[in-house]
C-alpha positions in Angstrom: -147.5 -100.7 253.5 -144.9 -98.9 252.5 -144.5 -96.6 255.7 -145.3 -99.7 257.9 -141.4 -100.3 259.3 -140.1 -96.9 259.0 -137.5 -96.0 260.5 -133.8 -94.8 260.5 -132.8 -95.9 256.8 -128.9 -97.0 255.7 -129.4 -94.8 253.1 -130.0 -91.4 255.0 -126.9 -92.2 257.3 -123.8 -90.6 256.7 -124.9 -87.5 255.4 -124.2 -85.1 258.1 -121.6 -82.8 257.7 -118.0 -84.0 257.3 -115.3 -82.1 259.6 -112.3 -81.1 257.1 -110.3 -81.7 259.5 -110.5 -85.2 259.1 -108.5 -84.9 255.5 -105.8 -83.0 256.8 -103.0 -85.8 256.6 -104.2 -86.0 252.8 -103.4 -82.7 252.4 -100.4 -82.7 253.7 -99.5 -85.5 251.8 -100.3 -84.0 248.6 -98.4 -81.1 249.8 -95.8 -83.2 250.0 -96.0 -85.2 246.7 -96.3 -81.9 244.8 -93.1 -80.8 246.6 -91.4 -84.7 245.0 -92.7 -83.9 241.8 -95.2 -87.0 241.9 -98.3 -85.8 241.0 -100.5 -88.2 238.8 -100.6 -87.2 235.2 -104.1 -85.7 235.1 -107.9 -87.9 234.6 -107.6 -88.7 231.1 -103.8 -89.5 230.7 -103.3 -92.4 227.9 -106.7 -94.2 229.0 -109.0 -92.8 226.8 -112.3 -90.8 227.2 -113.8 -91.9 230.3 -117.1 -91.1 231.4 -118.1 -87.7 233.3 -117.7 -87.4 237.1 -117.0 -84.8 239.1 -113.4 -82.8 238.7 -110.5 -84.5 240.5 -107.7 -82.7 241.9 -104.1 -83.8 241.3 -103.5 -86.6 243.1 -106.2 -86.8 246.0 -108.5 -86.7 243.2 -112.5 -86.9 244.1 -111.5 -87.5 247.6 -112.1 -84.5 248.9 -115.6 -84.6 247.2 -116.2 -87.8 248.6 -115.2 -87.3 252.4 -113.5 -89.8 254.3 -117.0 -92.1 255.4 -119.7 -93.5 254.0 -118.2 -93.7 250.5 -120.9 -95.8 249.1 -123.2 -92.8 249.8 -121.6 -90.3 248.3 -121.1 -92.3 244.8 -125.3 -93.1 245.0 -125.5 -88.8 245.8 -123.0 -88.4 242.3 -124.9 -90.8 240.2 -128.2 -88.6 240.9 -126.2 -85.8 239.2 -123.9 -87.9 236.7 -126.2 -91.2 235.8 -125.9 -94.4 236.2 -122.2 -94.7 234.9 -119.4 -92.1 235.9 -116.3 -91.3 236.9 -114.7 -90.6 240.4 -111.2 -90.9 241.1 -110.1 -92.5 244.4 -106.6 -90.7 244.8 -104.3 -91.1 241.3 -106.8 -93.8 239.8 -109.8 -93.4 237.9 -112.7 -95.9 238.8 -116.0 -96.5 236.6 -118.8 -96.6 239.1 -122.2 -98.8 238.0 -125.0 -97.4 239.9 -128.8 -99.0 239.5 -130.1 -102.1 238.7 -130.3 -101.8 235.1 -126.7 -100.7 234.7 -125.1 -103.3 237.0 -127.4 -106.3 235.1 -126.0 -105.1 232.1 -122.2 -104.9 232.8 -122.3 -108.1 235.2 -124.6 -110.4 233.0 -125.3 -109.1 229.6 -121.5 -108.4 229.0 -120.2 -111.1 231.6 -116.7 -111.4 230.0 -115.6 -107.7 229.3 -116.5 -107.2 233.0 -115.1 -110.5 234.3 -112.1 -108.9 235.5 -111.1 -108.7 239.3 -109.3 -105.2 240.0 -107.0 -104.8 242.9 -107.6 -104.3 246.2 -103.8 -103.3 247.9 -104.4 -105.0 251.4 -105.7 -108.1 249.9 -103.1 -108.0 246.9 -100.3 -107.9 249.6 -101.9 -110.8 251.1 -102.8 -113.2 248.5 -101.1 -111.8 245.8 -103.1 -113.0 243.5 -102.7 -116.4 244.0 -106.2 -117.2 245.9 -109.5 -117.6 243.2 -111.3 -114.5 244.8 -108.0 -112.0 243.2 -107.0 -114.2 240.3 -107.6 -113.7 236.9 -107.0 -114.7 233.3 -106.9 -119.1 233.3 -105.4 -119.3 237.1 -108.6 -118.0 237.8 -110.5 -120.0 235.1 -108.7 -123.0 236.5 -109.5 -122.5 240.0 -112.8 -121.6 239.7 -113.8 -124.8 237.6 -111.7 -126.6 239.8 -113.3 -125.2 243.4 -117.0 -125.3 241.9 -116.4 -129.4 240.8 -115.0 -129.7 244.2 -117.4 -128.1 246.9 -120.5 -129.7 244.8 -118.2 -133.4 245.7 -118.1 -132.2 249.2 -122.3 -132.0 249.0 -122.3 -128.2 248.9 -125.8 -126.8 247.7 -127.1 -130.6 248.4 -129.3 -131.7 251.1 -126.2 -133.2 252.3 -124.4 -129.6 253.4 -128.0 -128.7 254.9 -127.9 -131.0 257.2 -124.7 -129.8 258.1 -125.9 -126.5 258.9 -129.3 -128.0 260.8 -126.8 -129.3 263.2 -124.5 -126.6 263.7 -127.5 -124.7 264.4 -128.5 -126.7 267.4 -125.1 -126.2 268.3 -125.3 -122.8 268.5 -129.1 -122.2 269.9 -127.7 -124.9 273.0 -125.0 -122.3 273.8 -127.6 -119.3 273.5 -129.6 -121.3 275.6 -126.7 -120.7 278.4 -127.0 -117.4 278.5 -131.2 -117.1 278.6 -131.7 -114.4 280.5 -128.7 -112.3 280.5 -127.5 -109.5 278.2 -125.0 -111.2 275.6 -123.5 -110.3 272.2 -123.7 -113.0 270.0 -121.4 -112.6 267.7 -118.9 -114.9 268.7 -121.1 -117.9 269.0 -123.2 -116.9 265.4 -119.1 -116.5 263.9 -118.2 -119.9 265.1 -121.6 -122.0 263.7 -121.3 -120.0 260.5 -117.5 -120.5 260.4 -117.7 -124.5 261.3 -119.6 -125.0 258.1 -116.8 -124.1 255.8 -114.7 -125.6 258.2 -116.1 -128.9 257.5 -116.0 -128.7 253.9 -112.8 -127.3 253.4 -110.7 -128.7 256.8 -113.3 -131.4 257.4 -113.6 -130.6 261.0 -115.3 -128.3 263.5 -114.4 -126.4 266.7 -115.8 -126.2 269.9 -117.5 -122.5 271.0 -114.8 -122.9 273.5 -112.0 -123.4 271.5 -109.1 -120.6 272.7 -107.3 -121.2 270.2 -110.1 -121.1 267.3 -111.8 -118.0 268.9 -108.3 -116.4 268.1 -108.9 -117.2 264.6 -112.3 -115.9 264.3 -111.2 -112.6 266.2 -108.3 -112.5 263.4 -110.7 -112.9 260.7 -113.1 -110.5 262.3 -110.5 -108.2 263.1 -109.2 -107.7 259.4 -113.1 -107.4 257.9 -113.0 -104.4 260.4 -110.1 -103.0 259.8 -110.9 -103.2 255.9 -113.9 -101.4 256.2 -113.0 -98.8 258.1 -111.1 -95.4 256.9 -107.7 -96.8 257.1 -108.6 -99.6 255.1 -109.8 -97.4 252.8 -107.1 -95.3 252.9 -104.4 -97.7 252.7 -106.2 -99.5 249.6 -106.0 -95.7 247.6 -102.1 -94.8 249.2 -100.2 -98.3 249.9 -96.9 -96.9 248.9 -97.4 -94.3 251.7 -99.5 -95.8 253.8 -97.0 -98.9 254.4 -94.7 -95.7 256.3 -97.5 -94.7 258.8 -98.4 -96.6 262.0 -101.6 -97.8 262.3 -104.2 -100.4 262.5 -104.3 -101.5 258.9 -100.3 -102.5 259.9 -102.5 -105.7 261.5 -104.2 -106.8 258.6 -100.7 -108.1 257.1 -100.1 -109.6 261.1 -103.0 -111.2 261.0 -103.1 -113.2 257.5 -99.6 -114.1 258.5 -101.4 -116.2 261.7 -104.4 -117.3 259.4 -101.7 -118.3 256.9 -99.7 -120.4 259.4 -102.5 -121.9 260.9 -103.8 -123.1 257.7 -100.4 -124.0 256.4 -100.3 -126.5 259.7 -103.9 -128.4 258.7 -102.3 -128.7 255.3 -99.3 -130.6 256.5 -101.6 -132.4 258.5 -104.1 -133.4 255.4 -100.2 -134.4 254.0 -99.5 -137.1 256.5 -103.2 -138.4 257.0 -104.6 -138.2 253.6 -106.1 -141.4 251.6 -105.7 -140.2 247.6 -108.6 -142.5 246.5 -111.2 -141.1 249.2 -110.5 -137.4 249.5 -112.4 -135.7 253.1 -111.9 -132.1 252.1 -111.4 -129.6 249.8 -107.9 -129.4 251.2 -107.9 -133.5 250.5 -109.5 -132.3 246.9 -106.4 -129.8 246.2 -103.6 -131.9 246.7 -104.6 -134.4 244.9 -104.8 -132.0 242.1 -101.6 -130.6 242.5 -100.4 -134.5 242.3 -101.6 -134.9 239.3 -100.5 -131.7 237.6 -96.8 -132.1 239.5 -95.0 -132.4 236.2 -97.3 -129.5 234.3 -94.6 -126.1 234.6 -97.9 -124.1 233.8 -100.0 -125.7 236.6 -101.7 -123.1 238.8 -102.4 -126.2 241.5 -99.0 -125.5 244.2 -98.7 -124.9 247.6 -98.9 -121.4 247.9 -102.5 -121.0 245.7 -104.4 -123.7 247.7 -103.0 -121.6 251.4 -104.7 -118.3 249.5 -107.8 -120.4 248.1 -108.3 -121.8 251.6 -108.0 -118.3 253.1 -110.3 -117.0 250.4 -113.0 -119.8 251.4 -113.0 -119.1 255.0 -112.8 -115.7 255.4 -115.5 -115.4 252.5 -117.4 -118.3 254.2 -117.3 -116.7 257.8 -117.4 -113.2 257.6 -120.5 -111.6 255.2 -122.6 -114.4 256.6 -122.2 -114.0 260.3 -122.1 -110.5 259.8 -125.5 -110.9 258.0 -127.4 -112.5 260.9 -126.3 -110.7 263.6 -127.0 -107.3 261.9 -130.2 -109.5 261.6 -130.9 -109.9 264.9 -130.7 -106.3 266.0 -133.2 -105.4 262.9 -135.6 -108.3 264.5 -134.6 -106.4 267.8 -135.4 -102.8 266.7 -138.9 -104.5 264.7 -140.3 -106.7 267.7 -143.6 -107.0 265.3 -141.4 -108.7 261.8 -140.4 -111.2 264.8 -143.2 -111.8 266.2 -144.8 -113.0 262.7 -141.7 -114.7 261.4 -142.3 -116.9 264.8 -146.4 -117.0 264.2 -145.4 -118.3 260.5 -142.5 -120.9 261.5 -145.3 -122.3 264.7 -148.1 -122.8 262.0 -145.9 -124.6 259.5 -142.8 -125.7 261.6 -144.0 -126.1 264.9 -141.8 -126.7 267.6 -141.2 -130.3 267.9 -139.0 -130.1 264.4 -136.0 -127.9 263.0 -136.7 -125.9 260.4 -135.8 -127.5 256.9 -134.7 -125.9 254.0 -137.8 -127.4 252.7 -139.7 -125.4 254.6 -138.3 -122.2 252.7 -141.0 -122.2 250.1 -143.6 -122.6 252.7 -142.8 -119.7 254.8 -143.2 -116.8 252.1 -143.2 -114.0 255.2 -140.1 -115.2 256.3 -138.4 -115.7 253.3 -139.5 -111.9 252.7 -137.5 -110.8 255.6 -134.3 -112.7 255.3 -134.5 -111.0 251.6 -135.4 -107.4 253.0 -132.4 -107.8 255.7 -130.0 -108.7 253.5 -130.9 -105.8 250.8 -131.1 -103.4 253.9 -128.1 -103.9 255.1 -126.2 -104.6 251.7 -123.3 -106.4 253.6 -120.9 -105.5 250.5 -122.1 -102.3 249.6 -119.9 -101.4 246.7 -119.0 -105.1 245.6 -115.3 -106.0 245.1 -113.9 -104.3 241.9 -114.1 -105.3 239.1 -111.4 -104.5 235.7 -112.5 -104.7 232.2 -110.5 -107.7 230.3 -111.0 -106.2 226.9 -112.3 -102.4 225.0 -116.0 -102.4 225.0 -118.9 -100.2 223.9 -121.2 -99.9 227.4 -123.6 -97.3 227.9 -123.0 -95.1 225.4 -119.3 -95.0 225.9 -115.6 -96.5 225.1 -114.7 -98.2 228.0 -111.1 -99.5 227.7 -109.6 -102.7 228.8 -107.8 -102.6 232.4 -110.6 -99.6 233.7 -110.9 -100.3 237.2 -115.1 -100.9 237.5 -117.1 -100.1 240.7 -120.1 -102.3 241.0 -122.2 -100.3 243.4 -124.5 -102.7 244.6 -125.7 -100.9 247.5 -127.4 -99.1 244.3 -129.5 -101.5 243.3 -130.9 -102.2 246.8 -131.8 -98.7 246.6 -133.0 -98.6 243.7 -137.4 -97.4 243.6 -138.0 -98.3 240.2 -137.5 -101.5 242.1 -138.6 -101.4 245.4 -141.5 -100.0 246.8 -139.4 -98.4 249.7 -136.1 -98.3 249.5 -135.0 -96.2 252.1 -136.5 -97.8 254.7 -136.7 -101.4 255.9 -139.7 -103.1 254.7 -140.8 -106.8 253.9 -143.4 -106.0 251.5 -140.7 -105.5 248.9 -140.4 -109.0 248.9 -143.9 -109.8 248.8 -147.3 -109.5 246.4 -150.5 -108.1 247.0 -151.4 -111.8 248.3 -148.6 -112.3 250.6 -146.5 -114.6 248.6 -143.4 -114.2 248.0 -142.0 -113.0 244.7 -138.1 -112.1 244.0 -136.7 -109.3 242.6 -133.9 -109.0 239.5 -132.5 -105.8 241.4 -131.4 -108.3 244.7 -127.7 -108.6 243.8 -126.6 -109.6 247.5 -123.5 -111.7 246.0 -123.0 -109.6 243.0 -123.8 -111.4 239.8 -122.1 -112.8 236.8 -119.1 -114.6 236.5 -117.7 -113.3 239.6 -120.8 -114.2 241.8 -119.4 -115.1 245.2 -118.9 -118.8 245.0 -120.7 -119.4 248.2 -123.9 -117.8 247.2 -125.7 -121.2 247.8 -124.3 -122.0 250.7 -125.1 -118.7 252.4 -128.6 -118.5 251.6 -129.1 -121.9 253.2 -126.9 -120.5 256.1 -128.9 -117.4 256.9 -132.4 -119.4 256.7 -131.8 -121.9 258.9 -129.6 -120.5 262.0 -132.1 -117.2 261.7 -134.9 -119.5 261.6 -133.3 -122.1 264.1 -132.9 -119.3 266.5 -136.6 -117.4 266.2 -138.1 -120.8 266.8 -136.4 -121.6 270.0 -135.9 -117.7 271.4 -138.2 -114.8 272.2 -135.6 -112.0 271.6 -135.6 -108.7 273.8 -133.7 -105.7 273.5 -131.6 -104.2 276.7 -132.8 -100.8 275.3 -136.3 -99.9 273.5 -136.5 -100.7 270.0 -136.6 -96.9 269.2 -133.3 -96.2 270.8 -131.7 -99.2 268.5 -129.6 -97.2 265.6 -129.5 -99.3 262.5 -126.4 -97.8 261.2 -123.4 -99.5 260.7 -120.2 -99.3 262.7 -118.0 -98.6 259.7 -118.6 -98.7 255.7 -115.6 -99.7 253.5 -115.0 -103.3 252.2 -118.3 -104.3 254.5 -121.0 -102.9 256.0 -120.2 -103.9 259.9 -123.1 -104.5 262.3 -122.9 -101.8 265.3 -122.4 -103.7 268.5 -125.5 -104.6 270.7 -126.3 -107.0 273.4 -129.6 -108.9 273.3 -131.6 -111.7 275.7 -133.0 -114.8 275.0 -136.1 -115.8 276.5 -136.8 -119.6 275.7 -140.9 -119.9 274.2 
C-alpha cells in the first residue's frame, strides 16, 4: 500500500528556507566581475533560442534561484513550472535540464547519438583531462569504449565467472562484520573495501586485506573526493574554476588526492610492465598494454600511458564509490524499516536457507527482495542529476532547436520521482516494484545508471554487487539500530555529484 513505508521522503528534503547569507561570496564576486568588465554576454548570446527557464542574472545566473543545496530539487520544483525541458543557467553557462521519464527516454535512447556527448565537469576535467573513457568523446571515446567493453567481458565481467568473485568477497566481508557482533560500528569502510576488491581484481588482478593501511588510504582518497564533489564547494568550483582555483578550500584536495590515486596506480602499472606475459593477459591493466603494443607505431592511437592511468582511475572510482555508497545508504533504510528486513530475511530462509550463499540465481526467485534493492536504489538516486551530457550535433527535441555543444542535464532523480510511474514516489515503498500478486515487474522510468550510450559501463557488475553483499549480509545478520527507527533521517549528507549516505552506526546480531 502505498502509505505502508511512509516516511521522511528525499524528495521533501531540502526545501526549508535557504539563509542568503550563504551566497554572499557570489555576490561579492559578481561585484567584483562587474567592476573587471567580465560579465557573461547575456542567455541567448550566439547559441540560439534555447528553451524557457527562469531569468538569469549576469553572471551568477539562476544561482540565486536555485540556492546553494539540494540543486537537484530545485530543477524538479522549476520543471513543475517550465516542463519537462528548460533552461537554468549555472553561473555564465546555460544547461538544458531533462526532467521525467518520458523526456530523458527520449533524449538518452530515442536520439542516443545527438545526446551521446559528455559535457565537462571542471574538477574531473582538471584531473583526467579528458583522457579517461568516462570524459572522452568523439573516436577516443568510441575507441575506448569498444575497447574496455571487449575487455572486462574477457576478464568474465557479467559472467558467472565475476559472480563468484563477488560470492567470495562477500564472505569476506560478513567474517569481518562478524568481529564486531555486538557493538556499534559504521560499515562503510569494510562494505568500500569488498565492493572496491571486485574491480580490483579485474582491473589490478588483486585484492587487499580490510587491514591494509595503505589501501584504506586509498579508499579514504576515493571517498574523500566523492564527498567533496558533492558538496557546495564541489559544486561551486565546477560553475567558477577560474576563481575558485584562488580560494582555499577543501575542493583544493580533490586535485591532492587524484595526484596519490594517480601515483599509486602509475606504480601497479610499472609493475604489470615487469611481470606481464603478452600471450595470457591477467588484467585489464594486462589487456591495455598490450593494446598500446600493438598500436605503438599508429600517431593517432588513443592507447598511451596517460589514457590507461585515467581509464583505470575512471574504473575504480566508478567501481567503488556509487556501489558502496548504494548499500550502506541501504542498510540504514533496512535500519529505519525493521519490517522490509524482516521479510527480505523470511524470503532469502524459504528459498536460500542458511546452509548456502545466496546466488545470483536466486535473484529471480526472490521477487520481494529484488523489489527492494530496486526501491533503494530509486529512493536514494545515488547520481541524482546524472553526469552531463553535450549535444554532438543541431537537433529538433521537444518542440525545440537544440544546438550542437548545449551542455544537457539528465535529471534522473526525475524519473525516480516521477507518479505517472510510481505508485508513490515520495516515499520509500517496495510495492513500486511489485504487481498485485507479488511478483516482481520492472519499470522503464528506473534509470539508476543513466541510459543510452553513456550507460555507466559497470551497470552489470553493480547490480550483481548490490544483490549479493545486501543479501549475503541479511542472511547472516539481524541488524539493529543504536537509535529507534523513527529517529533515523533518511536524508543525505550532501547532494552534488552524489547523493552521500548520512553517517550511522549499526549492530550485528548473528541469526
Amino acid at each position: 500500500m502505498p502509505g505502508s513505508w511512509a516516511g521522511r521522503s528525499l524528495f521533501k528534503q531540502g526545501r526549508a528556507a535557504w539563509d542568503p547569507l550563504a551566497m554572499l561570496p557570489l555576490l561579492l564576486l559578481a561585484l567584483l566581475l562587474l567592476a573587471l568588465g567580465l560579465l557573461s554576454r547575456g542567455p541567448r548570446g550566439s547559441r540560439g533560442r534555447l528553451p524557457p527557464g527562469p531569468t538569469p542574472l549576469p553572471l551568477l545566473g539562476n544561482l540565486l534561484q536555485l540556492g546553494p543545496s539540494s540543486l537537484d530539487k530545485r530543477l524538479m520544483e522549476l520543471s513543475r513550472r517550465f516542463g519537462p525541458v528548460f533552461t537554468v543557467h549555472l553561473g555564465p553557462q546555460p544547461c538544458v535540464v531533462l526532467s521525467g521519464a518520458g523526456a530523458l527516454r527520449e533524449a538518452l535512447l530515442l536520439q542516443a547519438d545527438a545526446f551521446a556527448g559528455r559535457g565537462g565537469m571542471a574538477s574531473l576535467d582538471r584531473c583526467t583531462r579528458g583522457k579517461g573513457i568516462v570524459f572522452s568523446n568523439g573516436p577516443r571515446w568510441h575507441s575506448l569504449r569498444t575497447f574496455t567493453v571487449g575487455s572486462l567481458k574477457a576478464l568474465g565481467v557479467g559472467t558467472r565467472s565475476i559472480a563468484e568473485r563477488i560470492q567470495e568477497e562477500a564472505a569476506v566481508l560478513v567474517r569481518e562484520l562478524s568481529l564486531h557482533r555486538g557493538a556499534p560500528l559504521n560499515p562503510l569502510y569494510h562494505i568500500r573495501n569488498a565492493v572496491a576488491n571486485v574491480i580490483c581484481s579485474v582491473v589490478f588482478g588483486e585484492r587487499y586485506g580490510h587491514d591494509d593501511p595503505d589501501f584504506r588510504v586509498l579508499l579514504n582518497l576515493l571517498n574523500d573526493n566523492f564527498q567533496i564533489m558533492s558538496s557546495q564547494w564541489g559544486q561551486m568550483y565546477n560553475i567558477f574554476p577560474s576563481f575558485l582555483d584562488w580560494i582555499p578550500g577543501p575542493h583544493h584536495r580533490i586535485f591532492s588526492n587524484f595526484k596519490k590515486l594517480q601515483a599509486f596506480i602509475s606504480e601497479e602499472i610499472k609493475k604489470h610492465k615487469d611481470s606481464r606475459q603478452p600471450e595470457e593477459p591477467r588484467n585489464f591493466i594486462d589487456f591495455f598494454l598490450g593494446q598500446m603494443e600493438k598500436e605503438k607505431q599508429d600517431p593517432g592511437s588513443h592507447f598511451y600511458e596517460e589514457t590507461l592511468v585515467m581509464t583505470t582511475h575512471n574504473l575504480f572510482f566508478g567501481g567503488t564509490e556509487t556501489t558502496s555508497t548504494t548499500i550502506h545508504y541501504g542498510l540504514l533504510i533496512l535500519l529505519k524499516y525493521p519490517s522490509v528486513a524482516e521479510k527480505i530475511q523470511e524470503e532469502i530462509d524459504s528459498v536460500v536457507g542458511r546452509e548456502r550463499p545466496p546466488c545470483l540465481q536466486d535473484r529471480d526467485h526472490l521477487p520481494y527482495t529484488n523489489a527492494v534493492i530496486h526501491e533503494i536504489q530509486r529512493f536514494i538516486s545515488v547520481l541524482p542529476m546524472g553526469l552531463p551530457h553535450v549535444l554532438t550535433q543541431d537537433t529538433h527535441f521537444c518542440g525545440h532547436f537544440l544546438l550542437k555543444g548545449t551542455t544537457i542535464i539528465p535529471l534522473l532523480i526525475s524519473a525516480h520521482r516521477d507518479p505517472a510511474h510510481f505508485k508513490d514516489p515520495e516515499n520509500f515503498n517496495p510495492n513500486n516494484f511489485l504487481d498485485d500478486e507479488g511478483n516482481f515487474q520492472n519499470n522503464e522510468a528506473f534509470m539508476p545508471f543513466a541510459l543510452g550510450k553513456r550507460i555507466c559501463l559497470g551497470a552489470g557488475l553493480a547490480r550483481m554487487e548490490i544483490f549479493l553483499f545486501l543479501t549475503t549480509i541479511l542472511q547472516r545478520f539481524t541488524l539493529h539500530s543504536v537509535k529507534r527507527p523513527e529517529e533515523l533521517d533518511l536524508s543525505p549528507k550532501s547532494t552534488g555529484l552524489g547523493n552521500v549516505s548520512p553517517p550511522y552506526e549499526l549492530s550485528l546480531e548473528i541469526r
